[in-house]
N, C-alpha and C positions, 0 to 999 in steps of 0.2 A: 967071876970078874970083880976086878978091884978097881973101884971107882975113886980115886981123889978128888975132893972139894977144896978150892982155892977158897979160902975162909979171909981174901982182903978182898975180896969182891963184896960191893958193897951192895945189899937188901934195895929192891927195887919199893919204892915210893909208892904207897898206897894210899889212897881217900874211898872213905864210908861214902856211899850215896844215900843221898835223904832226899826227902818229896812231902815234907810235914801238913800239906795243904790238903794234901789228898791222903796220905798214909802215917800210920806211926812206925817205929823204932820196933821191933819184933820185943827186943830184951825189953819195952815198956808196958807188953803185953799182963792182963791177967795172971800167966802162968807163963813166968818170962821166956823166950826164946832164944841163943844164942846163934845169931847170923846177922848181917849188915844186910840191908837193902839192893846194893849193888858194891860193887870196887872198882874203880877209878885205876888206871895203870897206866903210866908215861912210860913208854919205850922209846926213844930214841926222838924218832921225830912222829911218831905214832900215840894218840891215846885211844888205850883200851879198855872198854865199859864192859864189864859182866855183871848182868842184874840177876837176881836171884828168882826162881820161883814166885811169881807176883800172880796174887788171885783177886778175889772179889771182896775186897780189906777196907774200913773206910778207916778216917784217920784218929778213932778212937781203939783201932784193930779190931773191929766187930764186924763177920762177915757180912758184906751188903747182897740184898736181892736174896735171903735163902729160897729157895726151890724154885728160881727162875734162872735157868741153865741163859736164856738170851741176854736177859740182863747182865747176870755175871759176867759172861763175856765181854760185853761193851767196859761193863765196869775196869775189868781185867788191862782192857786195851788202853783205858782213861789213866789206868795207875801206870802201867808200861810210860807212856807218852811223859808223864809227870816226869818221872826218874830220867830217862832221855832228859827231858829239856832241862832240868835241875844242874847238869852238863855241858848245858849250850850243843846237844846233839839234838838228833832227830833222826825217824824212821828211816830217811835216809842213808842213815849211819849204821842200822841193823845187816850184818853179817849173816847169824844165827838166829833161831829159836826152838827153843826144844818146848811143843805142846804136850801137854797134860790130862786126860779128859775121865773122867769117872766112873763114863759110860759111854764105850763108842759107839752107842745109838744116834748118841747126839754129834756126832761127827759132822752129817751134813749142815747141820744148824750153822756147829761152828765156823765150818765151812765159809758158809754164804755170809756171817759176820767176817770174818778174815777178809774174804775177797772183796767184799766192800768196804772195808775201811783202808785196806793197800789201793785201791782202786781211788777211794778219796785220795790218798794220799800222795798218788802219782808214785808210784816206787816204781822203777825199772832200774837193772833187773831186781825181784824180790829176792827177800833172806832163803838160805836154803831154810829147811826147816825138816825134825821129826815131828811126830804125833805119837802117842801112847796114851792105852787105857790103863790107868793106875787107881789104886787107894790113894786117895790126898789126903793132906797132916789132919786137918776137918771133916768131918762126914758131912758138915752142909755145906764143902765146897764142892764146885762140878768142874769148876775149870782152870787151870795154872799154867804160865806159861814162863818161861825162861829167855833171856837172851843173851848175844854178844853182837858191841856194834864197835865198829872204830874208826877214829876219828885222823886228820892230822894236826900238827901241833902248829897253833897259830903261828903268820910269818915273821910278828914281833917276837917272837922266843916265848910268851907265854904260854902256857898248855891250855886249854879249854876246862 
């Protein structure tokens, strides 16, 4: 199959997400990183956030909470919020998440963090969501999570 790409169509609009309060720049790391935080996407009359893989990072990038799986998570949850709200989003706005966990022993834990902080948060309905136990980039991470939220585009014409 022969696909053509119409090459005047013009590259859709992209913004780095940052949340410097709480987290750094991956590529400021140690041993630099190549990824953005999240990406910002205006489609039409829709903005679309995809944040990356966010774990238990403080904003010097040095993992916070090593070997406290509960903590991590809250952590986890504090960096998510950060990046949302750096957007003028909020959990609200969460679609997706795709969980990460090291060790799904610790599932339930996660769990009962999850469902209480959506439960503060009043979400109805919640993000669909996976879960997986995977190797993370760090061995003294336990937990990471991914998402997608989307927004619409303010009724003045500006985008969020």
């Amino acid at each position: 199959m022969n696909i053509k790409i119409n090459r005047t169509i013009k590259p859709l609009k992209k913004k780095a997400i940052h949340a410097p309060q709480v987290l750094n720049k991956p590529i400021h790391y140690g041993k630099p990183v190549s990824f953005s935080r999240g990406i910002k996407v205006v489609l039409g009359e829709f903005v679309l956030l995809f944040i990356s893989g966010t774990a238990s990072v403080d904003k010097n990038g040095k993992t916070a909470h090593r070997g406290d799986f509960l903590a991590q998570a809250k952590r986890t949850f504090k960096n998510l919020t950060a990046l949302l709200q750096s957007e003028g989003a909020s959990w609200h706005d969460v679609v997706k998440t795709t969980c990460y966990l090291k060790d799904m022993r610790n599932y339930d834990t996660f769990n009962k963090v999850r469902n209480q902080f959506y439960k503060q948060k009043r979400l109805n309905p919640l993000p669909v969501s996976s879960c997986v136990g995977v190797d993370l980039c760090r061995p003294d991470l336990l937990v990471e999570i991914e998402l997608i939220a989307i927004l619409k585009v303010k009724k003045n014409g500006k985008s969020l």
